[in-house]
C-alpha positions as CSV (number, residue, x, y, z in Angstrom):
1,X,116.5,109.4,107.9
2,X,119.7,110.9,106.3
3,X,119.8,114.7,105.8
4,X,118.5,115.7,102.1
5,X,119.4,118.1,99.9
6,X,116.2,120.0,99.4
7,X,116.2,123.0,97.1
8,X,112.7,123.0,95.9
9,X,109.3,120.8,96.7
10,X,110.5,116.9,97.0
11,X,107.9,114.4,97.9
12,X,109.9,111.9,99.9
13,X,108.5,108.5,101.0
14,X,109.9,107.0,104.6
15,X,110.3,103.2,102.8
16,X,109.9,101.4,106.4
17,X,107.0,103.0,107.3
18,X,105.3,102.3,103.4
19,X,106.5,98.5,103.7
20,X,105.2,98.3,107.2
21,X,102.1,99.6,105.9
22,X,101.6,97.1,103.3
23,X,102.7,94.3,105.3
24,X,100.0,94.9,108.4
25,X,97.4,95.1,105.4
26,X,98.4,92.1,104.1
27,X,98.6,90.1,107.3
28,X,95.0,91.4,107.6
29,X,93.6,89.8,104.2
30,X,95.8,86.7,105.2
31,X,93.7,86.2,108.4
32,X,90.4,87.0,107.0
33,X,90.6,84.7,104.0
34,X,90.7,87.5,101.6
35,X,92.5,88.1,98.5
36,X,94.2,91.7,98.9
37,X,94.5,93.7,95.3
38,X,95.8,96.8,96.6
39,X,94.6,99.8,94.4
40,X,98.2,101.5,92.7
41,X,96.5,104.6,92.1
42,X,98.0,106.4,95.5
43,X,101.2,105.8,94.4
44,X,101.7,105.2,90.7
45,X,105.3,103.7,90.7
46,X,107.2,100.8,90.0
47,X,109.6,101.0,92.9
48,X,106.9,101.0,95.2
49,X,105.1,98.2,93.3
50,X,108.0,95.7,94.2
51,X,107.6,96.4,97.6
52,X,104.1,94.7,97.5
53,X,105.2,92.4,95.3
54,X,107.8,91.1,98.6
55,X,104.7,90.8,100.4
56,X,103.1,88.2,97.7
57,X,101.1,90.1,96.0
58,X,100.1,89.3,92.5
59,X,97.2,91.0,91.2
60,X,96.4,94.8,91.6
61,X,94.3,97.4,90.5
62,X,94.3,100.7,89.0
63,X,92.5,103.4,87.9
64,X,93.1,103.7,84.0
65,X,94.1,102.4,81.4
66,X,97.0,104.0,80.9
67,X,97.9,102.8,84.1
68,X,97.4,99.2,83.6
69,X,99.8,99.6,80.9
70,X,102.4,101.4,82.8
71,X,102.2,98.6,85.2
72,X,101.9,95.6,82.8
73,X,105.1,97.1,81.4
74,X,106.6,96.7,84.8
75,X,105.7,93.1,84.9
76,X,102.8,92.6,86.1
77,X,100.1,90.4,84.5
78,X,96.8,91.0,86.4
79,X,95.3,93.8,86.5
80,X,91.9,94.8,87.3
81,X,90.6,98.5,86.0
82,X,88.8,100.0,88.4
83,X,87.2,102.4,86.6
84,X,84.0,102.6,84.6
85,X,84.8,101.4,81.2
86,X,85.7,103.6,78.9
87,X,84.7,103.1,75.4
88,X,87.3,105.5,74.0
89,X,89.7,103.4,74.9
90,X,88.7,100.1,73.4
91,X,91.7,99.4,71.2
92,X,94.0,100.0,74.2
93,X,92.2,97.7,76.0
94,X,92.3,95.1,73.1
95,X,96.2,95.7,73.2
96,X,96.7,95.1,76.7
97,X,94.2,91.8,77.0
98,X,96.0,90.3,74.7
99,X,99.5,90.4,77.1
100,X,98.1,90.4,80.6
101,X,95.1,89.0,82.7
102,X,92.1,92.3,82.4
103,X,88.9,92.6,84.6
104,X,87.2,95.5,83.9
105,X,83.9,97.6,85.5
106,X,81.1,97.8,83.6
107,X,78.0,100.1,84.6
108,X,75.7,99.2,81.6
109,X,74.9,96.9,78.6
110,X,75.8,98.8,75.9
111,X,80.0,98.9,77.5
112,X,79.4,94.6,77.4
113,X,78.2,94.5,73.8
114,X,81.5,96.7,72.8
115,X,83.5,94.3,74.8
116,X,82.0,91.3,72.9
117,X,84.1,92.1,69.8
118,X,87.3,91.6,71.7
119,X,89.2,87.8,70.9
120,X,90.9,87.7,74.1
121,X,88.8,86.6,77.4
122,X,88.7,89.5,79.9
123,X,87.0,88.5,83.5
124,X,84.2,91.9,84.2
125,X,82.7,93.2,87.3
126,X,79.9,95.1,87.7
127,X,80.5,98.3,89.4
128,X,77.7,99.0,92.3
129,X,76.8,101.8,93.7
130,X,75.6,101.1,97.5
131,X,75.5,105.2,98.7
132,X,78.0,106.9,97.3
133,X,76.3,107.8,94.2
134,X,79.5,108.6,92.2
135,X,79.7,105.3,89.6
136,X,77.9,102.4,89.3
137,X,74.7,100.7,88.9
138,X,72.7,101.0,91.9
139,X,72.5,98.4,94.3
140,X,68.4,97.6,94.4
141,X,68.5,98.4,91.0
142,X,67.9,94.5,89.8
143,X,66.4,94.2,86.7
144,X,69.4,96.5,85.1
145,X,71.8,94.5,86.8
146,X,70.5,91.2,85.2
147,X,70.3,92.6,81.9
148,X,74.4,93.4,82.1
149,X,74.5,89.8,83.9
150,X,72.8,88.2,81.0
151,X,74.4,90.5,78.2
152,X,78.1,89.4,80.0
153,X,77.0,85.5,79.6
154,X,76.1,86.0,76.4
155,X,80.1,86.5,75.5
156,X,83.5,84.9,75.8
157,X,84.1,86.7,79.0
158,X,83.7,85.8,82.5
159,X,81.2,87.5,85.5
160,X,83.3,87.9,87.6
161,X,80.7,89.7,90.6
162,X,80.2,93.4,91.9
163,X,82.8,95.5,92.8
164,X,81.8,98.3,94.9
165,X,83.9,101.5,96.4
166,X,82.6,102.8,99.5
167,X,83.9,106.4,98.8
168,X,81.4,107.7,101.6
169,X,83.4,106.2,104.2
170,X,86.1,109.1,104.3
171,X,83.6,111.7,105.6
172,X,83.3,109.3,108.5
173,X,85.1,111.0,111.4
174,X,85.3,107.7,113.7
175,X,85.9,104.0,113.8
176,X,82.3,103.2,114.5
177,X,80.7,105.3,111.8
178,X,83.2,103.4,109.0
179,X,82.0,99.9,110.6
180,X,78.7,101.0,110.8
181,X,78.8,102.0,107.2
182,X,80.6,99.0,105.8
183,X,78.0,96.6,107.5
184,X,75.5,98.5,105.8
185,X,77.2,98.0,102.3
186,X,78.5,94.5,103.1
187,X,74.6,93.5,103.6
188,X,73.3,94.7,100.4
189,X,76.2,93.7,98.4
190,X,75.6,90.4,100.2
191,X,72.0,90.0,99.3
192,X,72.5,91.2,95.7
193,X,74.9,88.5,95.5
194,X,72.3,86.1,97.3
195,X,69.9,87.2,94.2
196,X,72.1,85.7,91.9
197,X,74.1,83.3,93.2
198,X,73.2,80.8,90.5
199,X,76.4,82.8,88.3
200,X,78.6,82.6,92.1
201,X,79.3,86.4,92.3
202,X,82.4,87.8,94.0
203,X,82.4,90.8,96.1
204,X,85.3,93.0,95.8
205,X,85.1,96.3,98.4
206,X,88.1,99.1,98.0
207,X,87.9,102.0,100.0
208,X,91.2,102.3,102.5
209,X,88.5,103.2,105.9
210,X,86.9,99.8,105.7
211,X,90.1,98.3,104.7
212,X,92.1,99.7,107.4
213,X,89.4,99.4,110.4
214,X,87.1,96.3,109.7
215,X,88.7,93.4,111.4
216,X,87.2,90.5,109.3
217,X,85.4,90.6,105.4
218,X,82.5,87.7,106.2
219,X,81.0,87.1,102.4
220,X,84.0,89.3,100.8
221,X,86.2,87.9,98.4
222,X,89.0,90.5,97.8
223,X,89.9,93.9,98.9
224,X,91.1,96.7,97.1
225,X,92.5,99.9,98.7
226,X,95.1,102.6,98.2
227,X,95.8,105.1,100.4
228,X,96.9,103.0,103.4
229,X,100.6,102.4,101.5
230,X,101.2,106.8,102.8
231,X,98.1,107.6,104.6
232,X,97.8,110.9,105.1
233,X,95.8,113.8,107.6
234,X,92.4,112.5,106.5
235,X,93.1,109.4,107.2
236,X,94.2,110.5,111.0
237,X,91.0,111.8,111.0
238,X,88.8,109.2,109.9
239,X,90.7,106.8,112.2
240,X,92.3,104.5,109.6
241,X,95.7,105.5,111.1
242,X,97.9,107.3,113.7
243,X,100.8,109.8,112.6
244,X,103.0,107.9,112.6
245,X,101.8,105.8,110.0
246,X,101.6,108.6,107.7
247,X,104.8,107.6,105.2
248,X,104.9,110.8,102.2
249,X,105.5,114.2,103.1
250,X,106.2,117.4,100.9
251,X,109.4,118.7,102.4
252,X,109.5,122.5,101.3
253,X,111.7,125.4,101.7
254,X,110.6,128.7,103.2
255,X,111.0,131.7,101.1
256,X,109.6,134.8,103.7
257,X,108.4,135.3,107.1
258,X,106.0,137.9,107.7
259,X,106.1,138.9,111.6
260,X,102.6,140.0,111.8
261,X,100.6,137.7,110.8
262,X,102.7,134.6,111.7
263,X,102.4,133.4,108.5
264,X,105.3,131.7,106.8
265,X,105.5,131.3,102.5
266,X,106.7,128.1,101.6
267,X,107.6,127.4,98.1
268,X,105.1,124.6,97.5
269,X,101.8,125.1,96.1
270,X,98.4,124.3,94.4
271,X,100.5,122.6,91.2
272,X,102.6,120.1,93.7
273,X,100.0,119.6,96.8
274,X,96.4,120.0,94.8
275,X,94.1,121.9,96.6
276,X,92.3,119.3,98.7
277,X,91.2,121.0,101.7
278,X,90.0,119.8,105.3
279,X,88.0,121.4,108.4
280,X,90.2,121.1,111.3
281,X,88.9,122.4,114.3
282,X,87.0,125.0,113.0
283,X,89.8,125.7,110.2
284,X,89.8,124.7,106.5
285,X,93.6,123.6,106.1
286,X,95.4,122.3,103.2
287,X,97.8,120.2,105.1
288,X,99.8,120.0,108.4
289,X,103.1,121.2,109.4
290,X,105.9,119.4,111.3
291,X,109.6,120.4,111.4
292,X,111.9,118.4,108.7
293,X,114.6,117.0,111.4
294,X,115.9,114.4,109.9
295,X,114.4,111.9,111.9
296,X,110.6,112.7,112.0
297,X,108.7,114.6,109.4
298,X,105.4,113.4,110.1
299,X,104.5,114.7,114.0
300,X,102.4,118.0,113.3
301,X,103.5,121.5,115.2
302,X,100.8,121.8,117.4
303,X,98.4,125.9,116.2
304,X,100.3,125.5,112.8
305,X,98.9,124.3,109.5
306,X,99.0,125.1,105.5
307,X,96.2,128.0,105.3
308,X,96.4,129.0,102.0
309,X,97.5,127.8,98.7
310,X,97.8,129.0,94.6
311,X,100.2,128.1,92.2
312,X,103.2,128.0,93.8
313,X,102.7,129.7,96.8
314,X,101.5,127.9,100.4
315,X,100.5,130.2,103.1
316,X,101.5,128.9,106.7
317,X,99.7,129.7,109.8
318,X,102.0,129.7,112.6
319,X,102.2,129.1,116.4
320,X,104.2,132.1,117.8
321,X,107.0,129.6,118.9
322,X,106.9,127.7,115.8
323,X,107.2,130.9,114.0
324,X,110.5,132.4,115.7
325,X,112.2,129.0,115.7
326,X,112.1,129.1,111.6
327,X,114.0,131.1,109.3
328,X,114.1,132.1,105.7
329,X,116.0,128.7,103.5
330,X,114.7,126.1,106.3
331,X,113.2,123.1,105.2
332,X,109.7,122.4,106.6
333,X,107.6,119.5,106.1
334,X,103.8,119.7,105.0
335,X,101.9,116.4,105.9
336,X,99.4,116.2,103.1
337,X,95.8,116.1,103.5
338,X,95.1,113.9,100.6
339,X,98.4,111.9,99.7
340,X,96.5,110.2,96.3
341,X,96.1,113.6,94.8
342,X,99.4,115.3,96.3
343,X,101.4,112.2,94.3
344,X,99.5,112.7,91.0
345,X,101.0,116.0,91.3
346,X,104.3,115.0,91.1
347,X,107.1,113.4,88.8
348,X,109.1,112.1,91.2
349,X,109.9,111.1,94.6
350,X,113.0,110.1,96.9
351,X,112.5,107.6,99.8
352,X,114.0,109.3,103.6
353,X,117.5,107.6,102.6
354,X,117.6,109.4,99.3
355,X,116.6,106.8,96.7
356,X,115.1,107.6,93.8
357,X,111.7,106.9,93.4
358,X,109.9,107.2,90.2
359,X,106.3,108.2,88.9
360,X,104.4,107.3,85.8
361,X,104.5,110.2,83.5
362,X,101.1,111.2,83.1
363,X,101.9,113.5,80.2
364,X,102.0,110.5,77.8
C-alpha cells in the first residue's frame, strides 16, 4: 500500500484483497456445481464490476432498478433485480428489457399481471420468505404461491423458481448457527420446489453467511451474495471471515484529542459511515479502529473502537497507549461495521495504490 494523500474521509479499497475475495467465492460455486451471481449492491461500481468479470462472471444481481441500468450501461447484459417489483417503475423496466436479459421478484399476482403488458420476455422469480419476514411470499404459504405460478404461465415470460435471502443469518454469531440455519431454509425451499417440480423450479439463495461458510449447495442452483467482495466487522463476527479479509476501510483524519476521556474526534461521521451499530463485548460500536500504516489498515487496536457518531463527527474510544501514540492531523483507519451501507454513503473510492474508483451516483 503506497502512502495516500488523505485530507478528508476516503473510502479506499485494498484491490488484492477484493480480487482474492471474489476469486475463493468463485472457486467455491465452481466446486459445488453452482452458478455464482454475485449481488453488486455492496459495492456499486464499474471498476470493481470488471474484476468479477476476470473471474468469468456473466450475470449479476442488484438491488434496483436504477441499478440494473447503471450496470447495463457498463456492459452488462443479465441482470437479475433482486428486489420486490416495483410497480412505479414499470416503464423503466420496459426500457431496460428491451436491451438486456431481466429476472425480476415478484411477491404477488397483481406485480405478474402488470408485467404481462411488457413485449419483451423477462425470466421472474418468486421471492420467498423462509424466516426472515422482511419480503416475500411465505414459504408454506402454497395456495398463493401457485396462484403467482399460474398467473406467470399465463404470460410470455418464464418461471424461473424461488429466490430466497436468508437475511437472518447475520445475527448468527458462529459457523454452526449459519449452517444450522441454511439447512433449515435449504429444506423448505427444497420441498416447495418438490411441490412443484412439474414447472422445474430453481433455487437461488443470497445472503454472504451461507455463502461464505456452507461448503456445498445440494438442490441449489445459483448463489447470490454481496458483502463478501469487502467484508466488514460483522462479518468477523458472524464467522464469514477473518481480518484480514476485510478489503474497505474509511481512512480519516483526527481533528482533537481530549485527554480525559481518551476519546479522539475524527472527521468522519453519520453522513460517510451510516449509523449501523454493533454490540461488542458489552459495547455498542460503530466501527473498529486500526492505525493507517501504509501497509495494514484493517488489524483493529486492541480497547479502541468508534463510540459515537452524528453528522460529521465520530467519537473514538481509546486505549491509553493508542491514545498517546496519536496526534492531531494523523490519519486513522475505521474498519466499518457494515461495508454495504458505509459504500452507499459515498461518491467515490481509491484502491490502496491510489486508483480511482468510482460509485454510481445515486442522486440521479
Amino acid at each position: 500500500m503506497k502512502v495516500l494523500e488523505i485530507t478528508k474521509p476516503t473510502l479506499v479499497i485494498n484491490e488484492a484483497t477484493a480480487r482474492a475475495n471474489i476469486r475463493k467465492m468463485a472457486e467455491k460455486a465452481r466446486r459445488s456445481n453452482v452458478e455464482f451471481v454475485p449481488h453488486f449492491k455492496t459495492h456499486q461500481s464499474r471498476e470493481v464490476g470488471e474484476w468479477f468479470r476476470k473471474e468469468g462472471v456473466t450475470k449479476i444481481t442488484v438491488s434496483s432498478v436504477s441499478m440494473a441500468t447503471y450496470f447495463a450501461n457498463a456492459g452488462w447484459n443479465n441482470i437479475t433485480i433482486a428486489f420486490p417489483l416495483n410497480l412505479a417503475e414499470i416503464d423503466k423496466i420496459e426500457q431496460l428489457a428491451s436491451k438486456i436479459g431481466l429476472t425480476l421478484l415478484v411477491v404477488d399476482k397483481s406485480g405478474v399481471e402488470k408485467l404481462s403488458q411488457i413485449k419483451s420476455a423477462l425470466s421472474i422469480y418468486i421471492e420467498i420468505d423462509a424466516g426472515y419476514h422482511r419480503s416475500g411470499v411465505e414459504c408454506d404459504n402454497v395456495t398463493s404461491i401457485k396462484e403467482i405460478i399460474s398467473s406467470i404461465t399465463a404470460t410470455k415470460h418464464q418461471f424461473k423458481g424461488f429466490y430466497c435471502h436468508s437475511g437472518n443469518s447475520y445475527y448468527a454469531r458462529s459457523k454452526a448457527e449459519v449452517k444450522h440455519l441454511y439447512n433449515e431454509v435449504q429444506g423448505k425451499l427444497t420441498l416447495l420446489a418438490q411441490t412443484f417440480k412439474e414447472f422445474k423450479p430453481q433455487i437461488a439463495i443470497g445472503d454472504t453467511p451461507t455463502c461464505s461458510i456452507v461448503d456445498e449447495f445440494e438442490g441449489v442452483h445459483s448463489i447470490h451474495p454481496g458483502n463478501f467482495v469487502y467484508y466488514d466487522v460483522t462479518q468477523t463476527e458472524i464467522g464469514s471471515c477473518s481480518f484480514e479479509d476485510i478489503s474497505t476501510t474509511l481512512l480519516c483524519p483526527v481533528v482533537m484529542k481530549n485527554k480525559e476521556r481518551n476519546e479522539l474526534v475524527i472527521y468522519g461521521g453519520g453522513v460517510h459511515l451510516s449509523k449501523e451499530q454493533l454490540l461488542l463485548d458489552g459495547a455498542v460500536i460503530y466501527g473498529l479502529v486500526s492505525e493507517s500504516n501504509g501497509k495494514n489498515f484493517v488489524k483493529p487496536v486492541s480497547g479502541t473502537y468508534l463510540k459515537s457518531l452524528s453528522q460529521e463527527h465520530g467519537v473514538i474510544s481509546a486505549s491509553k497507549d493508542f491514545f498517546e501514540r496519536v496526534q492531531v492531523g494523523d490519519i486513522v483507519s475505521i474498519i466499518p461495521v457494515h461495508s454495504c451501507m458505509m459504500v452507499d454513503c459515498m461518491q467515490h473510492a481509491i484502491t490502496s495504490e491510489g486508483k480511482p474508483i468510482s460509485i454510481m451516483d445515486k442522486r440521479n
